[in-house]
C-alpha positions in Angstrom: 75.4 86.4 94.2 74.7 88.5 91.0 77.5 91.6 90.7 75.3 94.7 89.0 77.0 97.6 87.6 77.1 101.0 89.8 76.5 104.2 89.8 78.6 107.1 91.5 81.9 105.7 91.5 83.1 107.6 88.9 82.7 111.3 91.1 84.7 109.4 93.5 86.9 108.4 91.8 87.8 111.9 90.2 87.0 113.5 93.4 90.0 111.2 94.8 92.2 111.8 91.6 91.9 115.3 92.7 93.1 115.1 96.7 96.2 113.3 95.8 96.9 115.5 93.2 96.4 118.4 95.8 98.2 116.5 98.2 101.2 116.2 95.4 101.3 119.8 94.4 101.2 120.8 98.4 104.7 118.1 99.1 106.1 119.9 96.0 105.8 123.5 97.0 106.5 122.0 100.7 110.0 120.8 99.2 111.1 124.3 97.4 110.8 125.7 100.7 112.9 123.7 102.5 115.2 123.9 99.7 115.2 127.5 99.8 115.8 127.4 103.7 112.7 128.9 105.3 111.6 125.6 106.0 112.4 121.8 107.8 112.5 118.9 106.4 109.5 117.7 108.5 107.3 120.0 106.5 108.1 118.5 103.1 108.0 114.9 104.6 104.6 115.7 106.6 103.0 116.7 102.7 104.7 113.6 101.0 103.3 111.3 103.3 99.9 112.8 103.0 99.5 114.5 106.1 98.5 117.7 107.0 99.3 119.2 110.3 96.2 118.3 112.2 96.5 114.8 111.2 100.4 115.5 112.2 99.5 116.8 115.0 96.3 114.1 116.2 99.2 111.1 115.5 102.5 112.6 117.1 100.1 114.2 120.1 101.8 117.5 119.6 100.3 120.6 119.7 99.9 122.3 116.3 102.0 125.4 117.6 104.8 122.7 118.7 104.6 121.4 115.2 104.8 124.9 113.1 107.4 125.9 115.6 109.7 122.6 114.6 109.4 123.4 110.7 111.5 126.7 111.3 115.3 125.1 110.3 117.1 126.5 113.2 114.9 125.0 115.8 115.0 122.2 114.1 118.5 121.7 113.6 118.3 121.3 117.6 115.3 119.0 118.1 115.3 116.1 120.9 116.0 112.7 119.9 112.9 111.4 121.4 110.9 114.0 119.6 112.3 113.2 116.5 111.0 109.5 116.7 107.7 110.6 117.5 107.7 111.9 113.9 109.7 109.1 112.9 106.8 106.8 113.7 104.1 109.1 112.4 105.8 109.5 109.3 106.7 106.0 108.9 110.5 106.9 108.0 113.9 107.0 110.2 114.8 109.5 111.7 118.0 109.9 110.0 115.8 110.3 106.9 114.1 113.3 108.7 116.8 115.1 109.4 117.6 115.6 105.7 115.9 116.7 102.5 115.7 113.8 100.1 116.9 114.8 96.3 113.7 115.1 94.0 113.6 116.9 90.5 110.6 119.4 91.6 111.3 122.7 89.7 111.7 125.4 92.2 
């Protein structure tokens, strides 16, 4: 086996440079809006662990209303326990974890 140079990578490789930055700047704008209240903490997490709320929704089985419904705070504040593992799972973090806004320095 001979290993040859390629050609291409380098587009994908900026092109992937560029979703994860996307993907950073949507969790940090997700996180000043929980801070500031309007949102739950399952919409910062859902951004910080890459996801977006069809993929959210495709892994937890949830509709996409359900989900927007769940990142108003005062629905969430009540949310089932068994709902909250579902995104527990999907998110791959504990519940506890989701229940709470994790300290960054993001500059709101």
């Amino acid at each position: 086996i001979k290993v040859v140079p390629s050609t291409g990578w380098e587009v994908e490789e900026a092109v992937t440079k560029q979703a994860l930055q996307d993907l950073q700047i949507q969790a940090e704008l997700a996180y000043c809006e929980v801070k500031k209240g309007n949102k739950s903490p399952l919409y910062y997490y859902m951004y910080a662990q890459r996801m977006d709320l069809q993929l959210l929704s495709e892994t937890t089985g949830f509709f996409k209303w359900t989900i927007r419904r769940d990142f108003n705070p005062s629905v969430y504040v009540r949310i089932k326990a068994r709902r909250l593992a579902s995104y527990s799972e999907a998110l791959g973090i504990s519940a506890e974890q989701l229940m709470v806004l994790e300290d960054k320095d993001y500059e709101c």
